[in-house]
Every structure is written in structure tokens, then in C-alpha cells.
C-alpha positions as CSV (number, residue, x, y, z in Angstrom):
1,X,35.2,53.1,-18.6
2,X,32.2,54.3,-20.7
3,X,32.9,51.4,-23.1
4,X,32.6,48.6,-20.8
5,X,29.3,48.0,-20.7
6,X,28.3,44.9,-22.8
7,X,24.5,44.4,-23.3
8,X,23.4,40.9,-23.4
9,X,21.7,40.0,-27.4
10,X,22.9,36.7,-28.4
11,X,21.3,34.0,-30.2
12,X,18.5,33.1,-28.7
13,X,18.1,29.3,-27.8
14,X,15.3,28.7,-30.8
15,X,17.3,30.1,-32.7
16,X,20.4,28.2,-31.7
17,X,17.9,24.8,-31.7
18,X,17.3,25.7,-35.5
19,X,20.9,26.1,-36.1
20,X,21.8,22.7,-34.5
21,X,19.4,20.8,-36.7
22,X,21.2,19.7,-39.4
23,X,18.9,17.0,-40.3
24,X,19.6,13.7,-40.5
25,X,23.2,11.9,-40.3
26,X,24.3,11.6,-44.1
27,X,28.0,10.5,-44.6
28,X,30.2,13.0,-45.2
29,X,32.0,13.3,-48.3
30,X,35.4,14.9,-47.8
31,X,37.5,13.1,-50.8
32,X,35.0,15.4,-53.2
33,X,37.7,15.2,-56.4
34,X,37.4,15.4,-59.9
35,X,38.1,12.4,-61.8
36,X,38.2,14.4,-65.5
37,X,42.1,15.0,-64.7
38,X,45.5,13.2,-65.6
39,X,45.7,14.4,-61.3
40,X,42.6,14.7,-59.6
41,X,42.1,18.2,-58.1
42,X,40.7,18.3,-54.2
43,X,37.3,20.2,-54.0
44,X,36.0,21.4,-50.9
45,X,34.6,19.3,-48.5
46,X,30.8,18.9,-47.5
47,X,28.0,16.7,-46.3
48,X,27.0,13.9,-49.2
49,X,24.2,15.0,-51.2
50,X,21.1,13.5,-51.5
51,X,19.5,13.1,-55.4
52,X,17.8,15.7,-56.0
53,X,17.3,17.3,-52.7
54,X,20.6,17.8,-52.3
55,X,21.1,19.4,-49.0
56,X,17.7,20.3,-48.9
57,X,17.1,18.4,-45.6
58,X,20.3,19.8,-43.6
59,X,19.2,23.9,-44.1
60,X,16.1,26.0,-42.6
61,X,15.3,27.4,-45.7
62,X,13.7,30.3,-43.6
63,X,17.1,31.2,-41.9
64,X,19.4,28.9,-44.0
65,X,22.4,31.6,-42.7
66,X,22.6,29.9,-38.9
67,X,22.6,26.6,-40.7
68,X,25.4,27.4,-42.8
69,X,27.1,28.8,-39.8
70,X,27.5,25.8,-37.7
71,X,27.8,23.7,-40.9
72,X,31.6,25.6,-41.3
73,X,32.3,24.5,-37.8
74,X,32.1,21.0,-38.7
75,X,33.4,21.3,-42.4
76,X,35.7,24.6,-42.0
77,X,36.4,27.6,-43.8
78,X,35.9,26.7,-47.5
79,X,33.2,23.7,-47.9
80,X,30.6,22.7,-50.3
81,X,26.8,22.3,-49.5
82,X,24.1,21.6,-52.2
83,X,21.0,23.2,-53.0
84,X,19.1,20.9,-54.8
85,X,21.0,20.5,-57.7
86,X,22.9,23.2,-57.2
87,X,26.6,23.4,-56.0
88,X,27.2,25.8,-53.5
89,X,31.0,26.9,-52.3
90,X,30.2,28.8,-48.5
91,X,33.6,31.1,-47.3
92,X,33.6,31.2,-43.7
93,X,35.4,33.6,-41.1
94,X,36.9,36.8,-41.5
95,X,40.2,35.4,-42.7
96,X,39.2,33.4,-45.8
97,X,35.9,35.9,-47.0
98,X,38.9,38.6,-46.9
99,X,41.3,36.8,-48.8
100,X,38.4,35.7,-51.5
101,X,36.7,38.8,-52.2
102,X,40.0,41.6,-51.7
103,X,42.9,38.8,-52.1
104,X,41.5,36.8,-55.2
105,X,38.7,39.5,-56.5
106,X,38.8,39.3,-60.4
107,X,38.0,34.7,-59.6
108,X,35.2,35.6,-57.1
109,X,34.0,38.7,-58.2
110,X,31.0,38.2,-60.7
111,X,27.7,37.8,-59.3
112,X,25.5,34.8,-59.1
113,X,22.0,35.6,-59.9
114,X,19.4,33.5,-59.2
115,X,16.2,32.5,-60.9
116,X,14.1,35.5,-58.8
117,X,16.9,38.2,-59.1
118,X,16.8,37.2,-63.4
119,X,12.8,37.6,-63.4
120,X,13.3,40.8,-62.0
121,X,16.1,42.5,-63.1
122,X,16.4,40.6,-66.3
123,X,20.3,41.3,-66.4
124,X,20.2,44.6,-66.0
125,X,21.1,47.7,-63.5
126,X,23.8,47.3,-61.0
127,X,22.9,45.2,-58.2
128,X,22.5,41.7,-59.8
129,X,24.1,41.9,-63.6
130,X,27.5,41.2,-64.9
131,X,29.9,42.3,-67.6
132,X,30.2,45.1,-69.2
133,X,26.6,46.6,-69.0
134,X,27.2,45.8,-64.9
135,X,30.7,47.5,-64.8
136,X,29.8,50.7,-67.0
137,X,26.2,51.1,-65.1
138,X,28.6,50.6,-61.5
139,X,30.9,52.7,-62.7
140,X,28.3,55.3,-64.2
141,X,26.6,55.0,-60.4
142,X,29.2,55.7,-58.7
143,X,30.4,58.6,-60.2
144,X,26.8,60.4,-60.5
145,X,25.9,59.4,-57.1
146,X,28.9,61.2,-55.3
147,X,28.3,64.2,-58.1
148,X,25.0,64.6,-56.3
149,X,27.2,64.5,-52.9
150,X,26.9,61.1,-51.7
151,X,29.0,61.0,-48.5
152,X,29.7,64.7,-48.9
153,X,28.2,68.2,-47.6
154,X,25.1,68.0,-50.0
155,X,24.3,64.9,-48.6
156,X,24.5,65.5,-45.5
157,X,21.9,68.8,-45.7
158,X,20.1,66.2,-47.4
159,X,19.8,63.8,-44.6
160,X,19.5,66.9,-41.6
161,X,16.7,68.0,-43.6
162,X,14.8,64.6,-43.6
163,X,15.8,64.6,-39.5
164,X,13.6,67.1,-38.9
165,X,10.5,65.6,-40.5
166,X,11.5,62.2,-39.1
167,X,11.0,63.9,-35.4
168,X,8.0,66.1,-36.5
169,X,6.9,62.2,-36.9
170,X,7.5,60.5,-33.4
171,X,6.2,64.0,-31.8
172,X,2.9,63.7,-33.2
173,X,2.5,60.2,-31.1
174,X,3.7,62.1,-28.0
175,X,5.3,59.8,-26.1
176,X,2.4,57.0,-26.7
177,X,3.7,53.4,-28.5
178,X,4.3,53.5,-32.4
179,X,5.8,51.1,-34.7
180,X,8.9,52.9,-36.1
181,X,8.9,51.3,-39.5
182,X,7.2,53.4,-41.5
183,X,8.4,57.0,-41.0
184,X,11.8,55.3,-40.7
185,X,11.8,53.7,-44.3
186,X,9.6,57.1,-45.5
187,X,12.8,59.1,-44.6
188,X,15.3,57.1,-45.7
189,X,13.9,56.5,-48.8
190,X,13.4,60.1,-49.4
191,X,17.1,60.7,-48.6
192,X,18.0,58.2,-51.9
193,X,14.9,59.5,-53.9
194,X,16.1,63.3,-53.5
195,X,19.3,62.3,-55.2
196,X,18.2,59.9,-57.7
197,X,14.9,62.0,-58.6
198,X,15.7,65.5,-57.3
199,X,13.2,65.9,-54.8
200,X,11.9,64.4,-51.8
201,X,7.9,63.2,-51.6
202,X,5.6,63.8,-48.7
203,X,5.2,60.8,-46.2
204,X,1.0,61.3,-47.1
205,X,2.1,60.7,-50.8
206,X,-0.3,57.8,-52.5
207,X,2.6,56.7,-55.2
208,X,5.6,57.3,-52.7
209,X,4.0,55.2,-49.8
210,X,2.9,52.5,-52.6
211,X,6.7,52.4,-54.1
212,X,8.1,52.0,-50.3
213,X,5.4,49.2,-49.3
214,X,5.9,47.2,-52.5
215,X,9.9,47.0,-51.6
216,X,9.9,46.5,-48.2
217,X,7.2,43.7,-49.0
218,X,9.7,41.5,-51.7
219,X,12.4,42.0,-49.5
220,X,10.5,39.9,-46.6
221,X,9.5,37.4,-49.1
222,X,12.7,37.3,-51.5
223,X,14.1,35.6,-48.2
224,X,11.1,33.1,-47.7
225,X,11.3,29.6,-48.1
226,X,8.9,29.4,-51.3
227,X,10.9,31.5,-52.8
228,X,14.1,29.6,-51.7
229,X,12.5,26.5,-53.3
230,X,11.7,28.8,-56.8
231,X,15.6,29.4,-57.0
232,X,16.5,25.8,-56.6
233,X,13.8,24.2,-58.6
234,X,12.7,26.9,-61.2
235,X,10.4,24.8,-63.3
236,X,8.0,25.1,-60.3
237,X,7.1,28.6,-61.0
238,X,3.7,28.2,-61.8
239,X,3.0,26.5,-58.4
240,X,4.9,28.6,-56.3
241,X,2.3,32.1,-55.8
242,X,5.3,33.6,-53.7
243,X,6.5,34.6,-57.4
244,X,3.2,35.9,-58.2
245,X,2.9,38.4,-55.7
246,X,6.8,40.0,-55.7
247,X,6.1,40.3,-59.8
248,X,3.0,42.0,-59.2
249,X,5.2,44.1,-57.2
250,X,7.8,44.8,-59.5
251,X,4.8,45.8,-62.4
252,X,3.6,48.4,-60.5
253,X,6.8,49.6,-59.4
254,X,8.2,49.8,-62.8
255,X,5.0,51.6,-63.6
256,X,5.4,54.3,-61.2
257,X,9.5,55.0,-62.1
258,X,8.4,55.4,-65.8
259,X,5.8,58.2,-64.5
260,X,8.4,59.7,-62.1
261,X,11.2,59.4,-65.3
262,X,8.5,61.0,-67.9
263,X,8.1,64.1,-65.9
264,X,11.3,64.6,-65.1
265,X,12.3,64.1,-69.1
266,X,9.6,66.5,-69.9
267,X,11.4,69.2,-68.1
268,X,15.0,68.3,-68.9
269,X,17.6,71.1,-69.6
270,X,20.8,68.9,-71.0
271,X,22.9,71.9,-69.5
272,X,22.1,71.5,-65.9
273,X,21.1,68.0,-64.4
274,X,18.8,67.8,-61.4
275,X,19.9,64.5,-60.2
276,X,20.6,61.2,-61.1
277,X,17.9,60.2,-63.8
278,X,18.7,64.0,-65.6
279,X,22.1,62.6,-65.8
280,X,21.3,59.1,-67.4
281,X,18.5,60.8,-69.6
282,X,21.5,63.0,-70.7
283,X,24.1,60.5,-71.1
284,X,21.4,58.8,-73.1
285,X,20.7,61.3,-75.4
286,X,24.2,62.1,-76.3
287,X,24.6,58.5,-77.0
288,X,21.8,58.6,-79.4
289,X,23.1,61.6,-81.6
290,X,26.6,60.3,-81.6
291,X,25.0,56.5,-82.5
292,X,26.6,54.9,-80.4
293,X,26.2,50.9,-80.9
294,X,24.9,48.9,-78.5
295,X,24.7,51.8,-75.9
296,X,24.3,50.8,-72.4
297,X,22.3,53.7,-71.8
298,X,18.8,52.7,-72.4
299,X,15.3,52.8,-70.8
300,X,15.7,48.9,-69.2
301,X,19.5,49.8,-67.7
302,X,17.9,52.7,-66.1
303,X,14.7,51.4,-64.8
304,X,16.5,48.8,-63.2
305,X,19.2,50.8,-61.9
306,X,16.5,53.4,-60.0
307,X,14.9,50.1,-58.8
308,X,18.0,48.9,-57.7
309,X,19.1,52.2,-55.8
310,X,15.7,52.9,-54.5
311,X,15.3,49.0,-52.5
312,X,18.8,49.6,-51.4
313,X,18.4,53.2,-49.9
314,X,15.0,52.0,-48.0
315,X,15.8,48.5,-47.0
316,X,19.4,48.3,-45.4
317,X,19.3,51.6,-43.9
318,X,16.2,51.1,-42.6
319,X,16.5,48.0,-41.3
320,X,20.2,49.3,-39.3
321,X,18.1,52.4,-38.4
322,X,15.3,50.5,-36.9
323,X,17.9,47.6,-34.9
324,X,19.5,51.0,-33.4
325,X,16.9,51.8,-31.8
326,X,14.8,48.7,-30.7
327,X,18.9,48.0,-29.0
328,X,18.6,51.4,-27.3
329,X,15.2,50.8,-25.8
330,X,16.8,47.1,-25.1
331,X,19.8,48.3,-23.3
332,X,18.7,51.0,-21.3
333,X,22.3,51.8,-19.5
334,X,23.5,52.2,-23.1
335,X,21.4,54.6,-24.0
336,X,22.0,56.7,-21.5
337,X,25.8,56.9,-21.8
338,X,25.1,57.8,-25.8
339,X,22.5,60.3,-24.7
340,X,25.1,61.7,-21.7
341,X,27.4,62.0,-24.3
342,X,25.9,63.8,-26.5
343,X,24.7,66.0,-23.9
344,X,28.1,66.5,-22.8
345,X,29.5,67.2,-26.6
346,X,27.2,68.6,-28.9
347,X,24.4,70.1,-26.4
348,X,21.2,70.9,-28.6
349,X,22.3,72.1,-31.8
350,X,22.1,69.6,-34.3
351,X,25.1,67.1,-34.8
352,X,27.1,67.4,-38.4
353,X,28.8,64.6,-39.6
354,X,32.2,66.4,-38.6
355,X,31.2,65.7,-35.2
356,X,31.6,61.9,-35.6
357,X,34.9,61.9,-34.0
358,X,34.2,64.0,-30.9
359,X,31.5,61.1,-29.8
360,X,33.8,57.8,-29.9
361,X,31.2,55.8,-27.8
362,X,28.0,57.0,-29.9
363,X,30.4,55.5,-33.0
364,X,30.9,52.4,-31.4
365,X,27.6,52.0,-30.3
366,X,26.6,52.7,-34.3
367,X,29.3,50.4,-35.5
368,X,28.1,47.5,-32.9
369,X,24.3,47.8,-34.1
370,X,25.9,47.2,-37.6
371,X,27.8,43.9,-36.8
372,X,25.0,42.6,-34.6
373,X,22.1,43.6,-36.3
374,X,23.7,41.3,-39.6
375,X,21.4,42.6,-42.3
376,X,22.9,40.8,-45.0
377,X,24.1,37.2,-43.3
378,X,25.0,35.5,-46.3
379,X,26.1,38.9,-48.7
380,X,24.9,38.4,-52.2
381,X,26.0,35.8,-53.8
382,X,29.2,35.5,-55.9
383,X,30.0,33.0,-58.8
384,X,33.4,32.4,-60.3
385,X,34.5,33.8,-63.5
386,X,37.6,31.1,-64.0
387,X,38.8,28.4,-62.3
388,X,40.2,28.7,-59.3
389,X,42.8,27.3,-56.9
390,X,41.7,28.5,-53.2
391,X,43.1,27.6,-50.0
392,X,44.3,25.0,-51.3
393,X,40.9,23.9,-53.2
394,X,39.9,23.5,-56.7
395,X,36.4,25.5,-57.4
396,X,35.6,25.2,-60.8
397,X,34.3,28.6,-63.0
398,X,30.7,29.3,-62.5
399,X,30.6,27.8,-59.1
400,X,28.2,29.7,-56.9
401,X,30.2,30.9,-53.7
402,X,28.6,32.5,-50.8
403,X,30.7,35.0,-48.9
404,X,29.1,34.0,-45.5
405,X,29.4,37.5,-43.6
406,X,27.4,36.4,-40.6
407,X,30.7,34.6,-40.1
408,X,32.9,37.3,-40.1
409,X,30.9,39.6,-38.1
410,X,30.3,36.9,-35.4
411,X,34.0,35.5,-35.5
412,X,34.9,34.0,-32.5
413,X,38.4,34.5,-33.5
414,X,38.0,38.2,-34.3
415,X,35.4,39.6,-31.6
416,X,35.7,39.1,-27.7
417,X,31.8,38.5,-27.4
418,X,30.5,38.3,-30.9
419,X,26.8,37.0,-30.2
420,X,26.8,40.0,-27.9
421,X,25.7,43.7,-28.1
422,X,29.2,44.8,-26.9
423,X,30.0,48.9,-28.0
424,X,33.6,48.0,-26.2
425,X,34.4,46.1,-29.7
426,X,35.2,49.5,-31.1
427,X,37.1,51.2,-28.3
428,X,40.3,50.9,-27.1
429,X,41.6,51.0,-23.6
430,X,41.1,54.6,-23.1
431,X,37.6,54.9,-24.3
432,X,38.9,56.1,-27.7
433,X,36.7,55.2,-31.0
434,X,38.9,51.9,-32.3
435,X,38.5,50.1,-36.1
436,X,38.3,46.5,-36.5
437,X,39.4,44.9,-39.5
438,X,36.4,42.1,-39.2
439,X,33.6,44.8,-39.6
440,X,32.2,44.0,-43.2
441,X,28.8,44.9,-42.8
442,X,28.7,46.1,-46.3
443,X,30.5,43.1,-47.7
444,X,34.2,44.0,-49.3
445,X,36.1,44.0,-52.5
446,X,34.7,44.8,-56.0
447,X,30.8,44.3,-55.0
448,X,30.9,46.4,-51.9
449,X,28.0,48.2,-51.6
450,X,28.3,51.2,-53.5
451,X,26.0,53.3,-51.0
452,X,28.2,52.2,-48.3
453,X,29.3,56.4,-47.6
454,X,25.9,57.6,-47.5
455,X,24.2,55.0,-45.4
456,X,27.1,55.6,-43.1
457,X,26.4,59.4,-43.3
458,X,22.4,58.4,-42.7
459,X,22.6,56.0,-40.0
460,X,24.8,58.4,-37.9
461,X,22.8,61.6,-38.7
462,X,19.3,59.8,-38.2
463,X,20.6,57.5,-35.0
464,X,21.7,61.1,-33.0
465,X,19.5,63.4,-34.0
466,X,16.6,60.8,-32.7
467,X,18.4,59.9,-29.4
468,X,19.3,64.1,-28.8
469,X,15.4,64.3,-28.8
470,X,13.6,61.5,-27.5
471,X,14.4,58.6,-25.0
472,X,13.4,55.3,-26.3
473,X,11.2,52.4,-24.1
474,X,9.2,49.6,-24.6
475,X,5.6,49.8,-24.4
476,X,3.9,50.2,-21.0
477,X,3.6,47.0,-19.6
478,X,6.3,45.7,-21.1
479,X,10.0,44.9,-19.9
480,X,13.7,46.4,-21.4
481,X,14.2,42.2,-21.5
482,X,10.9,41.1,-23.0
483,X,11.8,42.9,-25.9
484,X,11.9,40.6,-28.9
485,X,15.2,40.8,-31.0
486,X,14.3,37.7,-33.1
487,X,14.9,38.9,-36.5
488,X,12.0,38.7,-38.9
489,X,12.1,36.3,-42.0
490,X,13.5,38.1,-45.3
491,X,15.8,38.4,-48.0
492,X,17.5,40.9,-45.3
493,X,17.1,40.6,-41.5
494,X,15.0,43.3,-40.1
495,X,13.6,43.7,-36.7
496,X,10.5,41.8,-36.1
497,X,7.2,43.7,-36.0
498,X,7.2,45.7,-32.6
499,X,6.5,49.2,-30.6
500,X,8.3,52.1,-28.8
501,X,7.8,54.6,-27.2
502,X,9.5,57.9,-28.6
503,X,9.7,60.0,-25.3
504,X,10.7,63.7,-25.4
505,X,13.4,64.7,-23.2
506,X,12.6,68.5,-23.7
């Protein structure tokens, strides 16, 4: 069967060797209770604490996600770990991240923002804010974005339109060794900017290529340790130059939105919006004449939120788009079944997103780059808004909890082969496309990713009209098994800096 093939990409041993160091043998503490209580409540359990440090010594800060992962083996599902002085609650496993962020979603649903995530978005936009300027900019989001067809038909011409410059791209190199990163983030982030500013920009574009360089660069050093030490010990700021540089970053960014917003505003016609900053410009202006008090609609809430829209659109999808096909040049005998299929189904015309159900292994061979590739190991992370009785634990409000989702999408209890790249996880005994309940690549409950339709649209439309056109190799000299799927360091986990070969097949 077409789905049996099972690649071989599992943890590699330095990476398991970085997992298995937990540091040096502290006593555990599993009677963690509180002794403020006529009857003491039972926390989670965890490794004891050092002053201080905390944890500290237990965690590569670089890749504290594997860490945390073998950490739940020892501890279980629900456990607490410190960083520095902070008290951190981990969910483990499908089971238990399920049952915390559907199950008990008003306790675990606000968001915990750290030290880096406040300097930058200063409680604003909707990524990494809370209350009711988050809910109102989420909900304004969400409607907007699927007004300007997110997931839909308008999308979709959207993202076949960027295809074809994407390919114009990898045929200029003709065959020869290229490192996919940039014309990969250039056309995904023109696929968010055309809805959020009505029009795409030119891959040549000075401001466009400076905009897309600036986020791909904080998201590799949001994730660094430096910055992992800023979040636990804030009053370090002026020592740690990490800061510095992703501030810098976020200046000039914010510049270039304001000159993007300004032309738009100069041009707006309140009776016909262009995309999504017409619509908040709008919004804000009716706001203004009807005085509204303490209006959520204003210049920060909106900078923010483009920000916030903009790193999302470039970075995840990206990243997924770029695992898809370093796996394909990887896993040779996989490609060619996607490619024979493809062949076989949709011939040369281009692929619709209708067609997503006549290709059932292409799916599964999308959906299994998404649960391997693990862009977002540890989700973002969650505080409580109340107290909370969980699994039969007490987690007090404002507890930091991280929704570990490395866990879920490598559960040993919920995938055959979970550290390998395996399309057979989504299909069934007759080669038929299959869903799996543990697929959570986009996190669950109220803070889902609320792009989660159109960078499911994108990575489908992108992966097939790439592999209909090319077929994809390591560099000469260099062997399908010497290719290094080590993910790189960053606040997401994309592919380490590397080459392919883009290879025409007409």
C-alpha cells in the first residue's frame, strides 16, 4: 500500500544526549502542598528547586522543549519545573493538553507574556495580550480576515497567484543548488500582506525584503538562550545585547507599517475597504465620531496587530513549507509516490484546494511534515485566570502553564512511530486520507491559531504546485541521508540553514 512507506527522521542521538541531561541529581519534591489552608491542597510534582536558579541547571535553554519532554516521563502529565524564580506548570500528552485547553478553557486560557513578548507588544494586538482589548482585536481579526477570504475562494487565487512567482523563482536557478528560504518566506508573506495591506510587493522590494529579514531574524533569537535568561531575570536587560538587537528590529518595523498604513489612509474610501488595515482605519474612524470611550481601535492595537499577522503569516508557514521540502529531498521514495500521484490525479493543470480529497497520500504526507516538523514545541504559553483544580492538582491563578505540544504530536500512546517521518499516520487500511485526534500542530481551544485555515490552504497549494514542477535533491555531492534535519535554534523550529536542488521535470 502507497501509505506504508515510513521514512526514517527521528531524534537524532545529540539531540537525544541533550534531552537526557538533566543536570545534576536534585531530590525530588513530590509532596509540593500549600500550607496557607485549613487542608493542604496537592500541587504538581517536580524536581526541587534550586535558590535562585531554580531549574536553571536541569533545561538546555537553547532547546529547553526535549528537556521538558523527558522531564514528564519521570514526573508525568501535569508537573512543575522552575525557571529561575518562576513557577512553571508543563501539560504533557495528548490526553491532558486536550482536556486543559478544550475541557477546562475559560482556567487555562489567558496568555502568559513574558518580559520580551511585553517590550514588544506592550499589551497590545492579538498574539500576546489579554482581556478585553485581546478578545475584541481576536474577534475583530477573525472576522475581517475571512471577509477578505481567509480559507475561502479569494484566498486561494491569492495563494495560486503567489505559486507562480514562487516557481518563476527556483527556474531562474535551473536545476543548480539554492537555499529555499527566501523566496519561500517572500511568497508567503506576500500571501498575508495582500490581505492585511491589499496588495502584494515585489520579492526585489528594499522595505518588503527589510520587513521579512527583521522577523525571521527575532524569531531565531526570541528562542535563544540570552533571551531565555532576559525572561527569567528581567533586571538584566541592560547586559543582555540579544534585547538590543530584536528592539532595533521592532523600531524599524513599526516604522515601515506606519508608512505602509499612511498611504493606504491617504487613499481610503470608508464605503469600500481594500483589506484589513481599510477595515480597522474604518472601524476607527466611526469610533471617533460616535466617541466612543476608551475605544480599542487605535493606532498601537493596530500596529501591533499587522505586526502580529505579518510574523505569523511568514514564520510558521514558512518554516512547514521549507520542512516539506527538505523531507521530500530526504525521502526520495516518498516523493515519488506524491509526485506519481499527482501525475496520476491532477496531470498539469494546477491543483485547487477542492482537489485535497482526491490526493489522500499527498494530504498525509502534508499532515506528517506538520506533526514532525513541530514548529511550535512548547505552543505559547498559557497562564491561569482562577484557581484551578486539574487532574487532581491545585494550580493556583496566574500560574504559568505550558501546553507542551511536542508531547502530543510525538505521543507514544497516540502515534505508531512518532519520532518517525511516517505519511501512514494519516491513512487507513485502504490507503484512504484518515484524521487523528493527536494532530495539534496549531495548538487547540480558545488560542488556536487564528490563521490555522489559510496556512492550511497555503501549505497545500505551495507544497503541490512545487512538487507538480520540480523534483527536489540534495546538492551534488551530497547524500538523500547526509541531509541535516537538526532543527535550527529559535523561538519556532525551522530547518537549519541548507541547499536543494529544484529540478524541472518538464
Amino acid at each position: 500500500m502507497a501509505g506504508q512507506h515510513s521514512g526514517g527522521f527521528s531524534l537524532s542521538k545529540a539531540q537525544d544526549n541533550k534531552a537526557a541531561k538533566l543536570g545534576p541529581d536534585i531530590p525530588d519534591d513530590k509532596t509540593n502542598t500549600t500550607d496557607n489552608f485549613p487542608k493542604q491542597r496537592k500541587e504538581p510534582p517536580g524536581p526541587r528547586p534550586l535558590p535562585l536558579l531554580g531549574n536553571l541547571l536541569q533545561l538546555d535553554l537553547s532547546r529547553p522543549h526535549y528537556t521538558l519532554c523527558e522531564l514528564s516521563k519521570k514526573y508525568g502529565s501535569v508537573y512543575t519545573v522552575y525557571f529561575g524564580l518562576k513557577k512553571v506548570v508543563v501539560l504533557a500528552g495528548y490526553k491532558t493538553v486536550k482536556e486543559a485547553l478544550v475541557h477546562h478553557a475559560e482556567e487555562f486560557g489567558d496568555r502568559e507574556i513574558s518580559p520580551i513578548l511585553r517590550d514588544i507588544n506592550q499589551g497590545h494586538g492579538i498574539a500576546f495580550a489579554n482581556g478585553e482589548s485581546w478578545k475584541e482585536m481576536r474577534s475583530f481579526a477573525m472576522t475581517t480576515l475571512r471577509e477578505f477570504g481567509m480559507g475561502r475562494k479569494a484566498a486561494e487565487e491569492k495563494i495560486i497567484e503567489e505559486c507562480h512567482y514562487l516557481i518563476k523563482e527556483f527556474q531562474q536557478h535551473e536545476g543548480k543548488p539554492l537555499d529555499v528560504m527566501r523566496p519561500v518566506n517572500y511568497t508567503v508573506s506576500n500571501v498575508i500582506s495582500s490581505i492585511v495591506y491589499g496588495s502584494r510587493f515585489e520579492y526585489t522590494d528594499p522595505q518588503f525584503n527589510g520587513m521579512v529579514a527583521r522577523v525571521n531574524k527575532n524569531m531565531h533569537l526570541g528562542g535563544s538562550a540570552p533571551i531565555q535568561v532576559y525572561n527569567m531575570f528581567p533586571w538584566l536587560c541592560n547586559w543582555i545585547k540579544t534585547r538590543e538587537v530584536i528592539m532595533k528590529n521592532i523600531e524599524m518595523n513599526i516604522k515601515d507599517i506606519k508608512d505602509l498604513v499612511s498611504g493606504l489612509s491617504e487613499t481610503l474610501n470608508p464605503q469600500m475597504s481594500r483589506c484589513f488595515v481599510d477595515s480597522f482605519l474604518i472601524r476607527k474612524q466611526k469610533e471617533e465620531d460616535s466617541c466612543v470611550r476608551d475605544s480599542h481601535y487605535h493606532e498601537k492595537n493596530l500596529i501591533v496587530t499587522v505586526g502580529n499577522l505579518f510574523a505569523a503569516g511568514t514564520d510558521t508557514t514558512g518554516g512547514t513549507l521549507r520542512w516539506g521540502l527538505l523531507l521530500m529531498a530526504r525521502y526520495g521514495e516518498i516523493q515519488d509516490q506524491v509526485q506519481e500521484e499527482l501525475s496520476r490525479v491532477i496531470g498539469s493543470r494546477q491543483v485547487r484546494g477542492e482537489d485535497r480529497k482526491k490526493l489522500p497520500y499527498t494530504d498525509a504526507v502534508i499532515h506528517e511534515t506538520q506533526r514532525l516538523a513541530n514548529v511550535f514545541p512548547m505552543s505559547l504559553p498559557h497562564i491561569t485566570s482562577q484557581d484551578v483544580t486539574f487532574q487532581g492538582y491545585f494550580i493556583n491563578k496566574g500560574t504559568t502553564v505550558y501546553p507542551l505540544l511536542m508531547s502530543v504530536l510525538y505521543d507514544e500512546s497516540e502515534w505508531e512511530s512518532p519520532n518517525t517521518f511516517n505519511p501512514a499516520h494519516f491513512l487507513d487500511e485502504n490507503g484512504k486520507f484518515m484524521k487523528r485526534d493527536a494532530y495539534m500542530p496549531f495548538s487547540a481551544g480558545r488560542r488556536a491559531c487564528p490563521g490555522e485555515s489559510l496556512a492550511r490552504m497555503e501549505v497545500f497549494l505551495f507544497f503541490t504546485s512545487l512538487l507538480q514542477r520540480f523534483r527536489f535533491t540534495p546538492p551534488p555531492g551530497v547524500k538523500e541521508d547526509e541531509l541535516d534535519l537538526t532543527p535550527a535554534v529559535g523561538f519556532t523550529l525551522n530547518p537549519s540553514p541548507h541547499q536543494l536542488c529544484a529540478v524541472s521535470r518538464f
